[in-house]
N, C-alpha and C positions, 0 to 999 in steps of 0.2 A: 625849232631846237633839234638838235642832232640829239639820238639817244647813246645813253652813257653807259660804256662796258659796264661799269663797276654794277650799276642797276641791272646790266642782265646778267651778269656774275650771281648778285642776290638771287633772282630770280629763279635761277637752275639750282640752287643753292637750296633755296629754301622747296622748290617744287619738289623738289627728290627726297627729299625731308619730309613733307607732307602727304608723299605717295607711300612711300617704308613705312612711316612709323601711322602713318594712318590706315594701312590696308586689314587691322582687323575691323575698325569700325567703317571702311568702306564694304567689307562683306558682309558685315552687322547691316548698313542703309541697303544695299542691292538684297538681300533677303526680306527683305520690309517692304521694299517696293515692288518685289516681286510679286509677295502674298497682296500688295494692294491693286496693282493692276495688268502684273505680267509681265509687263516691258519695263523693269526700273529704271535705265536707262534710255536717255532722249539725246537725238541727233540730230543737230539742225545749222544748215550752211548760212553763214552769218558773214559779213563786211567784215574786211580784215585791212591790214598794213596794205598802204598803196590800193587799194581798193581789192585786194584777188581775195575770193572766197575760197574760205575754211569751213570744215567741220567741229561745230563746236558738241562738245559731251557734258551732258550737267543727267543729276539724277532728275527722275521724271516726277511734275507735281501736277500734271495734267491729266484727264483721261487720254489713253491713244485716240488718236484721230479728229484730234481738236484743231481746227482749221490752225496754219503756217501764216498768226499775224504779229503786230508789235502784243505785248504782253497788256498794255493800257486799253487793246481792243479786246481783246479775250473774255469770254463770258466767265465772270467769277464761279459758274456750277461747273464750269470743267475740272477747277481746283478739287483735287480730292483731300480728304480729310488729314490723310498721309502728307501729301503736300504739302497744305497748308502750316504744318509744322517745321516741316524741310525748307520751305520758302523765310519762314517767320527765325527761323536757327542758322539761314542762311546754307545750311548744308546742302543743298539742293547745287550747289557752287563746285562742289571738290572734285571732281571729276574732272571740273578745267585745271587742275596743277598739271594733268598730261597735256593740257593746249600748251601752255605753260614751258612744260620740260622742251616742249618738240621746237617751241620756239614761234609759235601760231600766235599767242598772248605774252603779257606781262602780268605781272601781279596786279601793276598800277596801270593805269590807262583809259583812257576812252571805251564804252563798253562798246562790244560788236553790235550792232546794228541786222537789222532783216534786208536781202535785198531790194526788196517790195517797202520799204521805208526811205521814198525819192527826196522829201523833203530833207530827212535827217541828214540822208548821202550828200545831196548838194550845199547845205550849211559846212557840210564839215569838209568838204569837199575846198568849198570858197576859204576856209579858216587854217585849211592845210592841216587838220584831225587826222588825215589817213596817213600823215608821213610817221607816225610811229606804229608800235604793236596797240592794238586794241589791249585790255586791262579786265580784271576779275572787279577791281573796284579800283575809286579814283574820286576827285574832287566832287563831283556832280552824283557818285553815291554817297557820299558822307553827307550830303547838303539838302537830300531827299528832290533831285531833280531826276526826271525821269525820263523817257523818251516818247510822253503826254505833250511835253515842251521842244520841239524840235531846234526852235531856234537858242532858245537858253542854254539847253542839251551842248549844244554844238561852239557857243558862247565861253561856256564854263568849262568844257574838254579845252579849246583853245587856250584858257589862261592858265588851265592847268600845267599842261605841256610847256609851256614857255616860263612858267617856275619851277618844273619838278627835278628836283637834287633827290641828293640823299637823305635829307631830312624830312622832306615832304613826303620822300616815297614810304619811309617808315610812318609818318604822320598818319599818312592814311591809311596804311594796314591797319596801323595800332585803333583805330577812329572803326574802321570796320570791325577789326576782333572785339572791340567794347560793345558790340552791337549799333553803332550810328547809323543810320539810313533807313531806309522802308524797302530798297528796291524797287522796281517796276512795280506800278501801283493797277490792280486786275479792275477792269470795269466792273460797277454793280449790278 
């Protein structure tokens, strides 16, 4: 499916939107995270459109220096307390409205990927996943699939895309803003 102006019209629309009117409670979360670990924010090069890696920006819910894997391998004690609030409120998320503005994401899409995640790359790879912008949330976050499931992951990004209008794209924001999903589910 070829991606539709009109959705990155939204997009810029709404990201610039959420970066203005959100930036006292983004200096409200980078203050919090700072007193938690220092480093509030976390940067990490993640699969993108056509496969070329981006820097992706989220608030940080990890301690620093917690090995660079999918999030379903991650030792749940790296989650700090702070985090685990950020992650559970989804906040942890608004930092990518600048992937977002720059044009690196979508609102809606396929979530970016670690480049060290060869399975994930090659499903989606095979399904034709990278010919759009990766996504903040999307069919397979509303649905509680994770990147635990490579091939389902890759499955349900694909039917995504090959439905996604304008009704879906709001479908799923709105499905996200209500709280639907789990996100990336952390090892026990």
């Amino acid at each position: 499916m070829k991606p539709q102006p009109l959705l990155r019209l939204f997009d810029i629309v709404f990201a610039l939107a959420g970066l203005v009117l959100g930036a006292p409670l983004f200096l409200l979360l980078y203050v919090a995270g700072w007193l938690d670990t220092r480093a509030p924010l976390f940067r990490q090069v993640r699969v993108g459109r056509d496969q070329k890696p981006f820097t992706l920006v989220k608030f940080r819910t990890m301690r620093p220096g917690t090995p660079q894997v999918g999030t379903h391998l991650a030792d749940a004690s790296a989650v700090t307390r702070w985090g685990a609030f950020l992650r559970k409120s989804k906040l942890d998320e608004l930092p990518q409205l600048w992937n977002v503005l720059t044009g690196e994401m979508s609102l809606v899409g396929p979530r970016p990927c670690l480049p060290n995640q060869t399975e994930l790359i090659a499903a989606r790879a095979r399904l034709g996943v990278f010919d759009v912008r990766p996504g903040i949330t999307g069919l397979a976050q509303v649905s509680g699939i994770d990147m635990s499931t490579p091939e389902l992951l890759a499955e349900t990004d694909a039917r995504m895309i090959a439905t996604l209008g304008l009704s879906a794209y709001f479908r799923y924001l709105f499905l996200t803003l209500a709280g639907r999903g789990q996100g990336d589910r952390v090892r026990k």
